[in-house]
NUSE-599365 format. One record per residue: residue number from 1; residue in three letters; z, y, x of N, C-alpha, C in turn. Coordinates in steps of 0.1 Angstrom, whole numbers, plus 2048, in hexadecimal, padded with zeros to 3 digits. Layout:
BEGIN
R  num  residu  n_up  n_north  n_east  ca_up  ca_north  ca_east  c_up  c_north  c_east
R  NUM     ALA     Z        Y       X      Z         Y        X     Z        Y       X
...
This chain:
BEGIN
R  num  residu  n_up  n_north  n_east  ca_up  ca_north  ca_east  c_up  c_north  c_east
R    1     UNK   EE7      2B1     83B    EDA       2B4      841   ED2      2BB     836
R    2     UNK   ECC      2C4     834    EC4       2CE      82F   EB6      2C6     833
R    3     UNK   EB2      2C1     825    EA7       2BC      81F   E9A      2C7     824
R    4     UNK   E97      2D4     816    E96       2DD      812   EA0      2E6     815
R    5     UNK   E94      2F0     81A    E99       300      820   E90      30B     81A
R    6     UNK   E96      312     813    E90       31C      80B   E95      32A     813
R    7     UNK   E8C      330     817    E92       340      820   E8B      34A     81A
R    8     UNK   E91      351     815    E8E       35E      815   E7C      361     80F
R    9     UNK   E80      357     802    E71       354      7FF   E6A      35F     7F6
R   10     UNK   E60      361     7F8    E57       36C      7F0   E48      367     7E7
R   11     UNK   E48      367     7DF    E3B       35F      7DA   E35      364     7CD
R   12     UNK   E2F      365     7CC    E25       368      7BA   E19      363     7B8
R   13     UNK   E12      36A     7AF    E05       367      7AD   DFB      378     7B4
R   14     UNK   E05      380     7AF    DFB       38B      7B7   E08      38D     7C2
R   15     UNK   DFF      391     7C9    E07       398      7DD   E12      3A5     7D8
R   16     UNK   E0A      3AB     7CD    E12       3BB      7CA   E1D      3B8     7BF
R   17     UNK   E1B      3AB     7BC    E26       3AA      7AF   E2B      39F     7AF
R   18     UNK   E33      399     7BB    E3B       390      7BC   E41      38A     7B2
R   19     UNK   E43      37C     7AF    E4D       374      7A6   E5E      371     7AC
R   20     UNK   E57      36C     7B4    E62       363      7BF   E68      374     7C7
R   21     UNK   E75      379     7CA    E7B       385      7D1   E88      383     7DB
R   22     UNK   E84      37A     7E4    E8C       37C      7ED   E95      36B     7ED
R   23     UNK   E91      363     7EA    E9B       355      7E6   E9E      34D     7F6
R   24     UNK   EA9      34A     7F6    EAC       344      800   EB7      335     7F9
R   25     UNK   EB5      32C     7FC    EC0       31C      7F6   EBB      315     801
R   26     UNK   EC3      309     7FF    EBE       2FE      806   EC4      2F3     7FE
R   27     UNK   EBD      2E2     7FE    EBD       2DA      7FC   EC1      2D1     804
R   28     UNK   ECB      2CE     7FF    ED3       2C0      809   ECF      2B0     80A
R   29     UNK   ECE      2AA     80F    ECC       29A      80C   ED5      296     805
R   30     UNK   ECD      28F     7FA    ED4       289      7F0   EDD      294     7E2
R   31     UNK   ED8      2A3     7E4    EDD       2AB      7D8   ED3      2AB     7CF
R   32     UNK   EDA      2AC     7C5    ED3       2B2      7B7   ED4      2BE     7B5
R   33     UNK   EC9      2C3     7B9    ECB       2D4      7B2   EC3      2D7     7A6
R   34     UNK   EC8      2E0     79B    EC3       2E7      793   EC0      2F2     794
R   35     UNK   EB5      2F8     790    EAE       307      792   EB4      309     784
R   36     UNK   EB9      314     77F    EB6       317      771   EBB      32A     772
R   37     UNK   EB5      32B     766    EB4       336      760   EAF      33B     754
R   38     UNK   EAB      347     750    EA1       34C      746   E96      34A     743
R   39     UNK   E91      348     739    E7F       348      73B   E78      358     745
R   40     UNK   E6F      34F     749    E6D       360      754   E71      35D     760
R   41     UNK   E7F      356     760    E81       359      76D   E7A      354     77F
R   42     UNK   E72      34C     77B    E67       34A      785   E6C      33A     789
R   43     UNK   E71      32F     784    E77       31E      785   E6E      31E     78A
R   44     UNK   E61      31D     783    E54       313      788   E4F      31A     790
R   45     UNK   E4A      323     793    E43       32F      79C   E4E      32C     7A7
R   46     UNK   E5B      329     7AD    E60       325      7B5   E5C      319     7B9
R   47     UNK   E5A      30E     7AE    E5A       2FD      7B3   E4A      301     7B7
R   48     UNK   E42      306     7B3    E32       307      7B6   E31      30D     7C6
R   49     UNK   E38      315     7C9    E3B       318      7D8   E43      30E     7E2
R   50     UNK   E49      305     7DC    E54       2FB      7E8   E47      2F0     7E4
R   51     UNK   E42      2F1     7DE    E38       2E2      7DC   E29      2E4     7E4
R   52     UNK   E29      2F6     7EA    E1A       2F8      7F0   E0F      2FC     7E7
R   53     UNK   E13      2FF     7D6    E06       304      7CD   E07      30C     7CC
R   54     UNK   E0B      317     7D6    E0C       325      7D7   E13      32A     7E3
R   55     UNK   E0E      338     7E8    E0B       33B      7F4   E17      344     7F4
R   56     UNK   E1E      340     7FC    E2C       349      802   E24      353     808
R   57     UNK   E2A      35C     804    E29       36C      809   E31      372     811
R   58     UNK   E3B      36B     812    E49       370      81D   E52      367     817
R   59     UNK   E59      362     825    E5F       354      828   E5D      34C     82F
R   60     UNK   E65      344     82A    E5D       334      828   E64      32D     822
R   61     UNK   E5E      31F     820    E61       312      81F   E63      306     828
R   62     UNK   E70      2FE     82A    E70       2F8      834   E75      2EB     82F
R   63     UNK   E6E      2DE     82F    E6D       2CF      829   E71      2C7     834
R   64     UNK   E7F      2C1     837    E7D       2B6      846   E78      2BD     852
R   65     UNK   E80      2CB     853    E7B       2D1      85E   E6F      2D2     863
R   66     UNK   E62      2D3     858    E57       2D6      854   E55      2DF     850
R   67     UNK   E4F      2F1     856    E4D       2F8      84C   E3F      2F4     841
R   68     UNK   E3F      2F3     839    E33       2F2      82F   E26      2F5     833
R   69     UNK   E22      302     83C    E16       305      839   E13      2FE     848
R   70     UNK   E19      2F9     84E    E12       2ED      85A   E13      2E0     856
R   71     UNK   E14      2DC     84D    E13       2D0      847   E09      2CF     840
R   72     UNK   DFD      2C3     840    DF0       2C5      835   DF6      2C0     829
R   73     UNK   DED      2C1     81D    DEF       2BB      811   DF4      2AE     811
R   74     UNK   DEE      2A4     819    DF3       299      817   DFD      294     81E
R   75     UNK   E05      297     828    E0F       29A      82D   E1D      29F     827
R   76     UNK   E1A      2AB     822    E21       2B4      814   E28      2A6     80B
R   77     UNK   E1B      2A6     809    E1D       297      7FE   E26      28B     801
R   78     UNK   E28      289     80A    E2D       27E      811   E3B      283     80E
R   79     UNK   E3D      292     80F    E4C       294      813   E53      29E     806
R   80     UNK   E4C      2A1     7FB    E4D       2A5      7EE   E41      2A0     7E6
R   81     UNK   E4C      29D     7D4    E43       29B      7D0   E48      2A1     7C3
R   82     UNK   E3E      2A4     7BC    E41       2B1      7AE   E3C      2AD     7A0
R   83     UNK   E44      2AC     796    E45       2A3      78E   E42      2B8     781
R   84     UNK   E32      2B8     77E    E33       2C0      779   E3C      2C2     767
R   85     UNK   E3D      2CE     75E    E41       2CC      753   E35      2C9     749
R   86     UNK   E2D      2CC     74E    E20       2C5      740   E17      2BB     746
R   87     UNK   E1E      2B2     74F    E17       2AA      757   E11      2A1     748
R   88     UNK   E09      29C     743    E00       293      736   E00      284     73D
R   89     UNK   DFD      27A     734    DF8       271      736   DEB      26D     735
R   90     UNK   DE5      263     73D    DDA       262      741   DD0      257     73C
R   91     UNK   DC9      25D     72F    DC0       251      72A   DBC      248     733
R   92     UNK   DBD      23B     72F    DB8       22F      738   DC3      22D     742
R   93     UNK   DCB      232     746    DD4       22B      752   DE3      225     74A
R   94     UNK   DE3      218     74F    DF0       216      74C   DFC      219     753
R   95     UNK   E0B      215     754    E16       21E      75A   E17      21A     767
R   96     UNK   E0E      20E     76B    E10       209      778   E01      210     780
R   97     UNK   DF5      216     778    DEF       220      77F   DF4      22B     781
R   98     UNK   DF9      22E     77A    DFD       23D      77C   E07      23E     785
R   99     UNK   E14      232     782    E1B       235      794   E17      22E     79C
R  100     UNK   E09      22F     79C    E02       229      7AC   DFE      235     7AF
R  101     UNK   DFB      23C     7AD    DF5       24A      7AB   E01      24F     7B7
R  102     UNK   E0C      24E     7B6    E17       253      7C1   E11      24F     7CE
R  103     UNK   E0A      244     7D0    E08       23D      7DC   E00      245     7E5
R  104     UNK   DF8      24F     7DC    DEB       254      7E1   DEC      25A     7EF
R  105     UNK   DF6      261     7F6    DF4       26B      800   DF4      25E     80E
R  106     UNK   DFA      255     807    DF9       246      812   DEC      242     811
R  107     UNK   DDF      241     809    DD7       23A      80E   DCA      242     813
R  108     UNK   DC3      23B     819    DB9       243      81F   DB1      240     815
R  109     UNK   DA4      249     819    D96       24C      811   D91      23F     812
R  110     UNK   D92      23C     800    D87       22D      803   D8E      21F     803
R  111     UNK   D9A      225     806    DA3       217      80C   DAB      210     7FD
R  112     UNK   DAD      204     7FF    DB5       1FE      7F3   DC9      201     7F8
R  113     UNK   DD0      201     7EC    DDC       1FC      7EB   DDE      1EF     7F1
R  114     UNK   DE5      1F2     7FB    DF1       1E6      804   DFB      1E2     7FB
R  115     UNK   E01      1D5     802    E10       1D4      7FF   E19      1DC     800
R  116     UNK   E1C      1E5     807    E26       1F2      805   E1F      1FA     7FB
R  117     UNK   E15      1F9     7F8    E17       205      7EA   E1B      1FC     7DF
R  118     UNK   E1B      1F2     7DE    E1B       1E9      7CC   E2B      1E5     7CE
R  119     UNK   E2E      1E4     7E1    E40       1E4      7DF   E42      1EE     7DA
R  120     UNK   E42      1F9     7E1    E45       20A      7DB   E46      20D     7CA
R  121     UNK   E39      208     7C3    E37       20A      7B6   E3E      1FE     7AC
R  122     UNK   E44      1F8     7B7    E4D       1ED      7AC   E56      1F3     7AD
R  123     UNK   E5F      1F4     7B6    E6E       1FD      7BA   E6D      209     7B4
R  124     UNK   E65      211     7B6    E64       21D      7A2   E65      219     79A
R  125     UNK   E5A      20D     797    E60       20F      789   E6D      206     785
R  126     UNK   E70      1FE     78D    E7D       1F5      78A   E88      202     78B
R  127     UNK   E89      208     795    E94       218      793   E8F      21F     789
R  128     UNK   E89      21C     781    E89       22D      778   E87      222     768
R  129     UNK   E8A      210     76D    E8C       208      761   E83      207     751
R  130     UNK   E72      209     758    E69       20D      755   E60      1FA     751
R  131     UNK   E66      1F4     758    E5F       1E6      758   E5A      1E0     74F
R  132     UNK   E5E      1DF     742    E58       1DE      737   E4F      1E8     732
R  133     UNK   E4B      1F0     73A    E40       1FA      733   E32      1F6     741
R  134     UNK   E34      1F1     74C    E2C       1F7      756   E1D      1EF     751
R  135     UNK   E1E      1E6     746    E0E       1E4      743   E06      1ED     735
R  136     UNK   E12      1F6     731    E0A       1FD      726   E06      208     727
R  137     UNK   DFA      20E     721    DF1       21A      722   DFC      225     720
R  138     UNK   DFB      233     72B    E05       23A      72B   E04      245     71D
R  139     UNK   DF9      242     716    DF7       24E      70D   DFF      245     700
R  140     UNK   E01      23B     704    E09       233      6F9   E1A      234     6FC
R  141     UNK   E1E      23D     705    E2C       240      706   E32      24E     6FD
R  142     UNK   E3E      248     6FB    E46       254      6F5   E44      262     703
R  143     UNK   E4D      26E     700    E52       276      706   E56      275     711
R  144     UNK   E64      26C     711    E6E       26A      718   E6C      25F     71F
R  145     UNK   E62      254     71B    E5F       248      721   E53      24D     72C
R  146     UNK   E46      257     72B    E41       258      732   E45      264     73E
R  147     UNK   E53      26A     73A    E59       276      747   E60      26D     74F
R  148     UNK   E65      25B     74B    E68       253      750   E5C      24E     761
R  149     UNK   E51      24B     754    E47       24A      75E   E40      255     76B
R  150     UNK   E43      262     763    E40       26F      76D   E4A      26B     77C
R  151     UNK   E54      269     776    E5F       26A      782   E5A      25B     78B
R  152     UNK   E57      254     785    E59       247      78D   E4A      248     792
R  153     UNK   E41      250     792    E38       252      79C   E37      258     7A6
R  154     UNK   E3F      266     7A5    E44       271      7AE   E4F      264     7B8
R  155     UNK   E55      260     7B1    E62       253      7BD   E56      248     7BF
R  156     UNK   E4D      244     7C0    E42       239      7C5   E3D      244     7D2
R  157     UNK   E3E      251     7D0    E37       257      7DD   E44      258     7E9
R  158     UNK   E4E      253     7E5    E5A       254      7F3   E5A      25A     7F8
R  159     UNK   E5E      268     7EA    E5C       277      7F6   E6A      276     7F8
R  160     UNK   E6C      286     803    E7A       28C      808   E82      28E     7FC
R  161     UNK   E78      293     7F3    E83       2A1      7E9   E7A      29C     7DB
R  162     UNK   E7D      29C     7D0    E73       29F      7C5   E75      2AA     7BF
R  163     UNK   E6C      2B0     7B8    E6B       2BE      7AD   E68      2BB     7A6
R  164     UNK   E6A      2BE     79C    E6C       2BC      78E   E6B      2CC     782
R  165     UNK   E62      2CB     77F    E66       2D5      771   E66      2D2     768
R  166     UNK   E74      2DA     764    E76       2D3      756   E7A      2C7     751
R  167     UNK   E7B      2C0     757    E7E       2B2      752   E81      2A8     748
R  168     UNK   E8A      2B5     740    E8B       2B0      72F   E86      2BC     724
R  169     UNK   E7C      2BD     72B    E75       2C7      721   E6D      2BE     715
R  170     UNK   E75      2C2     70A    E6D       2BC      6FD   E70      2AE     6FB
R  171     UNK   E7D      2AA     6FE    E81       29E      6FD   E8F      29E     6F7
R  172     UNK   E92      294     6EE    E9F       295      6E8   EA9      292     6EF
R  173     UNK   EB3      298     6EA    EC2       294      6F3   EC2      289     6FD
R  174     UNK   EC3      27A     6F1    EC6       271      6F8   EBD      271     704
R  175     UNK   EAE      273     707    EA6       271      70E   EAB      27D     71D
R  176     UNK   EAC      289     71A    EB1       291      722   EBF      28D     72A
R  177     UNK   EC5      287     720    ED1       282      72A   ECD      273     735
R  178     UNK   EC8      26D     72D    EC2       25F      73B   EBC      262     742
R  179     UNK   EAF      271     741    EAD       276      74B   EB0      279     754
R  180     UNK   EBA      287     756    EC7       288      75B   ECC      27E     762
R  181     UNK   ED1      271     75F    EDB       26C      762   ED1      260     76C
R  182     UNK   EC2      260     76B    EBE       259      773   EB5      260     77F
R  183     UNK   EBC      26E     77F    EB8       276      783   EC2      274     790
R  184     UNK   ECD      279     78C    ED9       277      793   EDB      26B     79E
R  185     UNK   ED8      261     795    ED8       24F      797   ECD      251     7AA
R  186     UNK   EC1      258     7A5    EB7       259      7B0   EB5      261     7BE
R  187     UNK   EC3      26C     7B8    EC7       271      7C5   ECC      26A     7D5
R  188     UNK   ED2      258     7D0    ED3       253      7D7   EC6      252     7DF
R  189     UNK   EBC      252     7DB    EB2       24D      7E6   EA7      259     7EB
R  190     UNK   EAB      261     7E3    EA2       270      7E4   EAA      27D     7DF
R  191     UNK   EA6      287     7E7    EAC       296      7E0   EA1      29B     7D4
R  192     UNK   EA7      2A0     7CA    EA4       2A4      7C0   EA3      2B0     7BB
R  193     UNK   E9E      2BD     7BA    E9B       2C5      7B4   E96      2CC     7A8
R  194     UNK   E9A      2CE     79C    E98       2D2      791   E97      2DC     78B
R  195     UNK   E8D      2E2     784    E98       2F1      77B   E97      2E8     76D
R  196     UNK   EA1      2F0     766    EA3       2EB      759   EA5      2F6     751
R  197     UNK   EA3      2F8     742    EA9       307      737   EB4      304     735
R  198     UNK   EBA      2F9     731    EC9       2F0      72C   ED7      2F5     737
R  199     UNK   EDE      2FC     737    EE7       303      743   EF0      2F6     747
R  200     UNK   EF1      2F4     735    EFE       2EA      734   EFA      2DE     73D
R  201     UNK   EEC      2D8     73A    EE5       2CC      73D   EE5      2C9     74C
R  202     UNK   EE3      2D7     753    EE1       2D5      763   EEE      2D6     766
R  203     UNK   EFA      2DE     761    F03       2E3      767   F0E      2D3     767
R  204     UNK   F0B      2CB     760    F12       2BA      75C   F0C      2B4     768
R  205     UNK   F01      2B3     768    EF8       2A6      774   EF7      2AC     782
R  206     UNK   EF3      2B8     782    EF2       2BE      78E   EFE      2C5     798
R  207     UNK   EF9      2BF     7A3    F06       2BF      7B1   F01      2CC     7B3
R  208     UNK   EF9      2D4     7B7    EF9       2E6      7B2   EF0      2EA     7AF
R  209     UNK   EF1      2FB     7AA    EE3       2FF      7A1   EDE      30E     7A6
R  210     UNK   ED4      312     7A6    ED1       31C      7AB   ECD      326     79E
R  211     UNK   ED4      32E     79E    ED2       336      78F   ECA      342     793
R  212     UNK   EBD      346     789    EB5       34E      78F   EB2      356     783
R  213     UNK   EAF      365     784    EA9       36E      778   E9D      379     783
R  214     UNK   E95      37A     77A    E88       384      780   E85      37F     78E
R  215     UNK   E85      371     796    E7F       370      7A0   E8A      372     7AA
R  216     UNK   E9A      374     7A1    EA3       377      7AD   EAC      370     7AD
R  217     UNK   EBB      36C     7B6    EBF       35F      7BE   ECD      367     7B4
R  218     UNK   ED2      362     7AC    EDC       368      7A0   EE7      363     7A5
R  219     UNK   EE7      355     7AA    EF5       34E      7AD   EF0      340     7B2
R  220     UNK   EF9      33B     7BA    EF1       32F      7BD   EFE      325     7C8
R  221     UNK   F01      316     7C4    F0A       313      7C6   F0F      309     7BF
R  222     UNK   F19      301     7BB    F21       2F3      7B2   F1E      2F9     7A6
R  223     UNK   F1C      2F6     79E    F1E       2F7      78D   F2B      303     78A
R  224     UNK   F34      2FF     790    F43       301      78E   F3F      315     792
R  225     UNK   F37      313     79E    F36       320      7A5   F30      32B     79C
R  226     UNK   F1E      327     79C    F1A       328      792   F16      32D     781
R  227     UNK   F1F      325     77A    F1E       322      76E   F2B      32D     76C
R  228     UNK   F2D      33C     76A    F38       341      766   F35      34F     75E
R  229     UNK   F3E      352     754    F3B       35D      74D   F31      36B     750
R  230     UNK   F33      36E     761    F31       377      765   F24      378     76A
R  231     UNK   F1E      368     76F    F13       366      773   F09      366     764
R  232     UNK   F0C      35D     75F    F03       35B      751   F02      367     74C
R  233     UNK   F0E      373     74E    F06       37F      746   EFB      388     74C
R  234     UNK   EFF      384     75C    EF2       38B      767   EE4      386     75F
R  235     UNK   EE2      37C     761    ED8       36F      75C   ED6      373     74F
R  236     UNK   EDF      372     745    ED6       36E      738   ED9      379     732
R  237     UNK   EE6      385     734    EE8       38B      727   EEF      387     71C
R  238     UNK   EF6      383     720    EFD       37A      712   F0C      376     716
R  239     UNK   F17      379     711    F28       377      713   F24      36A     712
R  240     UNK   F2F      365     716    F34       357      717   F3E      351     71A
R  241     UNK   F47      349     714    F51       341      718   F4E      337     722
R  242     UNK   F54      333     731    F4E       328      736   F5D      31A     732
R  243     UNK   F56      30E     734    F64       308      732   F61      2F9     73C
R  244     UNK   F6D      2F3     73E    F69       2E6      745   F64      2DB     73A
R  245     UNK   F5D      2D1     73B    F5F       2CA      730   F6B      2BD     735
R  246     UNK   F77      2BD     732    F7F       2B0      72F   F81      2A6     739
R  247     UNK   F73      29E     735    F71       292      738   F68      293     74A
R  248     UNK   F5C      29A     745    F56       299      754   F59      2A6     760
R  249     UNK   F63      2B2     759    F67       2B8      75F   F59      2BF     765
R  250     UNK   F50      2C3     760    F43       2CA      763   F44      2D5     759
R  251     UNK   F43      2DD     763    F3B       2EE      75B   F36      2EC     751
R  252     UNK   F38      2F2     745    F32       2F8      738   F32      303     731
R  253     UNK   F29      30B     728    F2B       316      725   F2F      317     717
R  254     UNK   F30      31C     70F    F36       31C      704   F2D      32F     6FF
R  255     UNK   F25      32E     6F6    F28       33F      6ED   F2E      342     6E8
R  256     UNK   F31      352     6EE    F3F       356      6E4   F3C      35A     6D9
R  257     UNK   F42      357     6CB    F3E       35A      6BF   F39      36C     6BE
């Protein structure tokens, strides 16, 4: 069943000079997909359109057999939720304010947090294995321990699908891979959507990837499909050896000397 439906989407910032040129994918229940491509190629300017912070110009967007622009904001919310790349941490709140902050599109004006939102915001953060941090101030977290907390606020809102940019941006390996892998781990209970710069990184974790250059739909499909010599040169300009790796039997690229 098709989560997310992306048709024939058109989007920018000006009407005469489109970003987004023509994209059509869809999102399955329970996939991980990767957006990736070049710098330029419009990742986030796409997730900014499937999330409603920008105005489709031709297309659409379709959430749980929702188009988007009949759904209000807080609705939207209920059924995506978008985990930006320079999302900061928040003087004064600790990690159990901040993923209460997921709860928001649930409560009314004025009203206090119920028992279902403090259930909700315990079950984040025990999945995203944050529990030893949820009483400390979030500007006192590393990198990788507060993209922990980004995520387990976006999963306290029990959307359909999450978005994500970027997700291991500026974080070291080890951290990029637990991400990843608790990424993966979360598909069980939500569909996931990502872009990443790392080819290798998305092409290991991710069940398929949508490869994009100048706002256009380059390849899109399993890692295996995806990830191959002829594509990456469309994309990036650059030869390449592609190879399996061994052990997890996942797409990888290799430069040719």
């Amino acid at each position: 069943m098709s989560i997310l439906i992306v048709e024939n989407l058109v989007c920018g910032y000006d009407q005469k000079k489109p970003v987004i040129k023509d994209i059509s994918f869809t999102v399955d229940d329970g996939q991980f997909v990767g957006i990736v491509g070049p710098n330029g190629a419009g990742k986030t300017t796409l997730l900014r359109a499937i999330v409603g912070l920008l105005k489709v110009q031709h297309g659409g967007v379709t959430i749980s057999n929702h188009k988007i622009e009949h759904l209000d904001r807080r609705e939207l919310a209920r059924r995506i939720a978008f985990v930006p790349q320079l999302m900061e941490p928040v003087d004064g709140f600790s990690v159990e304010d901040l993923v209460m902050l997921g709860r928001t599109p649930y409560l009314d004006r004025f009203s206090f947090e119920q028992n279902d939102d403090y259930d909700a915001v315990k079950w984040a953060i025990d999945e995203l294995k944050i529990s030893e941090l949820k009483d400390r101030q979030t500007t006192e977290l590393s990198g990788g321990e507060f993209q922990r907390v980004a995520i387990a606020r976006a999963l306290a809102q029990e959307p359909k699908i999450m978005l994500l940019d970027e997700p291991t941006a500026h974080l070291d390996i080890r951290y990029q891979v637990n991400i990843c892998k608790m990424l993966r781990k979360l598909r069980s209970h939500r569909s996931i959507l990502a872009t990443f710069h790392d080819l290798n990184l998305a092409s290991r974790f991710c069940s398929r990837l949508v490869l994009m250059k100048n706002g256009e739909l380059i390849a899109e499909g399993s890692p295996d499909e995806v990830v191959t010599p002829e594509n990456i040169w469309k994309a990036y300009r650059i030869k390449v050896t592609v190879k399996n790796n061994p052990t997890t039997q996942k797409a990888r690229y290799v430069l040719l000397p």
